[in-house]
C-alpha positions in Angstrom: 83.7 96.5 76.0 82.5 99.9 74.5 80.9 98.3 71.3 77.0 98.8 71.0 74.9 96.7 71.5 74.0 94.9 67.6 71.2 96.4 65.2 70.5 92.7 65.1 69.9 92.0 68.6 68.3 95.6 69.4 65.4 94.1 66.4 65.1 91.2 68.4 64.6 91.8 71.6 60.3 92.3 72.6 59.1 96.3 72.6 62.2 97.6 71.0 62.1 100.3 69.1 63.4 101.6 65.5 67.0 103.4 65.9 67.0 107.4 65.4 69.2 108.5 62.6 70.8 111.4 64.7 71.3 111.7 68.3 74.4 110.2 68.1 77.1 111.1 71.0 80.8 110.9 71.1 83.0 111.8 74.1 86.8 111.3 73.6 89.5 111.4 75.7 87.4 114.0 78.2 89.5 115.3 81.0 87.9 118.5 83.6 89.6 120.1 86.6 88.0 122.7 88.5 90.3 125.5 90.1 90.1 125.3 94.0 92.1 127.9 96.4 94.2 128.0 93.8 95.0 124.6 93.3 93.8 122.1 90.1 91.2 120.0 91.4 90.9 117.0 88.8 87.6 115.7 87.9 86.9 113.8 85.2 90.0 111.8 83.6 90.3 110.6 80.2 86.4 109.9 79.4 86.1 107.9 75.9 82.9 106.2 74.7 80.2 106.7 72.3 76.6 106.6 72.4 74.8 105.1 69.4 71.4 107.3 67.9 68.3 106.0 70.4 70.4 104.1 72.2 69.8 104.5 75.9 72.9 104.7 77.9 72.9 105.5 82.2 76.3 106.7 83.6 76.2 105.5 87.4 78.8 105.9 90.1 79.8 107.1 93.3 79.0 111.0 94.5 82.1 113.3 93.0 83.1 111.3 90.3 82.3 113.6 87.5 78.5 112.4 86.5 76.8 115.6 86.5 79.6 117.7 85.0 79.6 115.3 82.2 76.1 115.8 81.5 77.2 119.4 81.9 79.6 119.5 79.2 77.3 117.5 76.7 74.7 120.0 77.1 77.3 122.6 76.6 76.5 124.6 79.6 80.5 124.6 80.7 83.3 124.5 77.2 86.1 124.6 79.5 87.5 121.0 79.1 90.0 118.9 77.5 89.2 116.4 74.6 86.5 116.1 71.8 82.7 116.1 72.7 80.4 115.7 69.2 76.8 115.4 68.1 76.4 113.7 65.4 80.0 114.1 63.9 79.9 117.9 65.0 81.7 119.7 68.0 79.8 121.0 71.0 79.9 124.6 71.4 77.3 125.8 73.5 73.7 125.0 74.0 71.7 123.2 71.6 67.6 122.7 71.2 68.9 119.0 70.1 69.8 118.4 73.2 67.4 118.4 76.0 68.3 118.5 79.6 66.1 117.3 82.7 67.7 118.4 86.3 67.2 116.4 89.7 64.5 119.3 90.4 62.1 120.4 88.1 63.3 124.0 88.3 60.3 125.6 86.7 59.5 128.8 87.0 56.8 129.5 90.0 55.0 132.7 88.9 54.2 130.6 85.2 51.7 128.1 84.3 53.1 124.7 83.3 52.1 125.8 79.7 54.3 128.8 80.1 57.1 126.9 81.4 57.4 124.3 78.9 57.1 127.2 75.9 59.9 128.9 77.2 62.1 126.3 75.5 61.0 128.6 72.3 63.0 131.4 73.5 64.8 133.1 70.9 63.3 130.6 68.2 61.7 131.2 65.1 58.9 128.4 66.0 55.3 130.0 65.2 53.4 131.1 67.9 50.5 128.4 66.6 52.9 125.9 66.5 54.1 126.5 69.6 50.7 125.9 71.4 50.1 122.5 68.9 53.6 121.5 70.4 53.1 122.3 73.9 49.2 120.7 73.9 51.2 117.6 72.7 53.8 117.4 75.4 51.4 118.1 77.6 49.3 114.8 76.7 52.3 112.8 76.5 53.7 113.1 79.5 50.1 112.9 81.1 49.3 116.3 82.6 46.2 116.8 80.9 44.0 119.3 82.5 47.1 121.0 84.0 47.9 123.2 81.3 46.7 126.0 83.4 48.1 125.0 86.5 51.4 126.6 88.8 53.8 124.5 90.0 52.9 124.5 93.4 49.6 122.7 92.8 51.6 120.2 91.4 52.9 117.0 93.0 57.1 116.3 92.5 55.8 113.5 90.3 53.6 115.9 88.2 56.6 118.6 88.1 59.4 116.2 87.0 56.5 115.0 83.8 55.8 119.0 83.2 60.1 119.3 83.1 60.2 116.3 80.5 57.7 117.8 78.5 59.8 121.1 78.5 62.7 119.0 77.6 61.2 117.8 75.0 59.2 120.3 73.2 62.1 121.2 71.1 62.1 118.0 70.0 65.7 117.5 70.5 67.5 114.1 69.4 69.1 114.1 72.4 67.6 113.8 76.2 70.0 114.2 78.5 69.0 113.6 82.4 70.1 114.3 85.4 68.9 111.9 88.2 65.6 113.7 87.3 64.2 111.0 89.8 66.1 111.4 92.3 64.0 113.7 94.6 61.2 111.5 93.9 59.0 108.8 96.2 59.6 105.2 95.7 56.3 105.2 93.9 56.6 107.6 92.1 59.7 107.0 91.4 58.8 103.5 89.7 56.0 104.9 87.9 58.1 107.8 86.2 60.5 105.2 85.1 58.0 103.0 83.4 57.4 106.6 81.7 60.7 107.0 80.7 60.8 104.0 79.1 57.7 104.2 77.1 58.8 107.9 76.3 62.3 106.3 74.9 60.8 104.0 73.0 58.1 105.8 71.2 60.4 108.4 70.4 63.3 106.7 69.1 65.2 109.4 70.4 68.7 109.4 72.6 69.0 109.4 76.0 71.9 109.7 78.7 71.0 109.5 82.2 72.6 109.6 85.1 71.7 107.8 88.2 73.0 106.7 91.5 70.5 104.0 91.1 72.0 100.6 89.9 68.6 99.0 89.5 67.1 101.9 87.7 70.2 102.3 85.5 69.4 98.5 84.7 66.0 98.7 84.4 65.9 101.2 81.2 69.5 101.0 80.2 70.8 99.6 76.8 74.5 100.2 78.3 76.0 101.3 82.1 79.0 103.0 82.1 80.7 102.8 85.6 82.7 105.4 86.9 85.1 105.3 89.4 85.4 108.7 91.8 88.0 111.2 92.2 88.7 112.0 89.5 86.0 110.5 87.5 87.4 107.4 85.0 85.3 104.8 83.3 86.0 101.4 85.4 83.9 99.4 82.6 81.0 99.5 80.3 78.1 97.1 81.4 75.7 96.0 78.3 72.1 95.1 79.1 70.7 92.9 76.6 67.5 92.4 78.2 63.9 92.7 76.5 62.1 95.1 77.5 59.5 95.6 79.6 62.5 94.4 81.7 61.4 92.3 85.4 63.6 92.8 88.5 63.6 90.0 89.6 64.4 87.6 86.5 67.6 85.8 86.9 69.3 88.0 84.0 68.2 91.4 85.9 69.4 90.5 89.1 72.3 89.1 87.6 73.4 92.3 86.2 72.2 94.4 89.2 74.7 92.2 91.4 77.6 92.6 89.6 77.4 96.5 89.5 76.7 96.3 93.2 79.9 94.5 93.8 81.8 97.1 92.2 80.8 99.3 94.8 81.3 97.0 97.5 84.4 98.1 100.0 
């Protein structure tokens, strides 16, 4: 149920991509409690699967079973768990450029330029200062803000914000996108547009990426696995593969097929 899905398949399905050689993920046997009024509060029980280098895997479930603290721990914003976390074969300690992290809000900085804000991911690097500006021009491009180098984030739309919060993400080029219903907050336009984005991003890049979503048929739309999560506390309920080509249709039988199926689990 947790197995991958097959180099072999992966080459043959339309628009797929090369795999990454790094950017693998492994959580095993993850367990977090929070302490509340003095009492163990239990969140996430006994997490175990891996993620494969450039695969793209979408955690979705119910609200307070444990999908954002996951995401937490991966990035290595909170060590205080029990279990094994690793990238690529090592433990997670702390904070990592090879891991990039997108939040539901774009949570740049007001007062800076989007230029500014996506070079602060250089903080406390060696990077060049040239190099820097070639990397931040290019992130720029890519996630289409061009002209808006010079612009503050409240002459941006959300849309606009969430691209200029990818491109900071991903200026450290990381092997490793980790994202946090970075849609969320979004239109339903805009929404679908910054999806198709996603998955051209993903693709081009070859790089990893974990997202979570309380959206099943985004989760099935750019997802090469679904892991389910049942609530309070937080345990894996199953592990849906999606061996679809992409760019994937909603409404073609296998789509909707898998889109129902998740639904049901959350039918009560």
């Amino acid at each position: 149920m947790n197995a991958p899905i097959s180099k072999a398949l992966l080459h043959a399905l339309p628009g797929a991509r090369p795999r990454s050689r790094s950017g693998g993920l492994l959580i095993e046997h993850v367990s977090k409690s929070f302490a509340l009024k003095g009492e163990r509060l239990p969140v996430l029980d006994d997490i175990s699967f891996r993620v494969e280098p450039g695969e793209f895997v979408a955690i979705v479930g119910a609200s307070g079973c444990g999908k954002s603290t996951l995401l937490r721990l991966l990035a290595g914003l909170d060590t205080e768990y029990e279990g094994r976390l690793q990238h690529d074969g090592k433990d997670i300690q702390g904070t990592d450029l090879n891991r990039g992290l997108v939040f539901q809000d774009h949570r740049l900085f007001p007062w800076l330029t989007v230029e500014q804000n996506i070079a602060l991911s250089f903080t406390n690097t060696r990077v060049p200062a040239a190099e820097r500006r070639e990397r931040v021009a290019a992130e720029i491009a890519r996630v289409g803000l061009d002209g808006f180098a010079d612009a503050f984030p409240h002459q941006l739309s959300g849309g606009m914000s969430q691209r200029a919060a990818i491109a900071r993400a991903l200026v450290g080029k990381p092997d490793v996108l980790l994202l946090d219903e970075p849609l969320g907050a979004l239109d339903a336009l805009t929404r679908l547009r910054l999806q198709q984005e996603l998955r051209r991003l993903w693709q081009e890049e070859g790089i990893t990426m974990l997202m979570v979503t309380h959206d099943i048929d985004e989760a099935v739309y750019l997802a090469d696995r679904i892991v389910v999560l049942d609530a309070r506390p937080g345990r894996i309920r199953r592990v849906q593969e999606v061996a679809l080509p992409h760019p994937r249709q909603r409404g073609q039988a296998g789509f909707v097929a898998i889109r129902d199926s998740l639904h049901a689990d959350f039918s009560f």
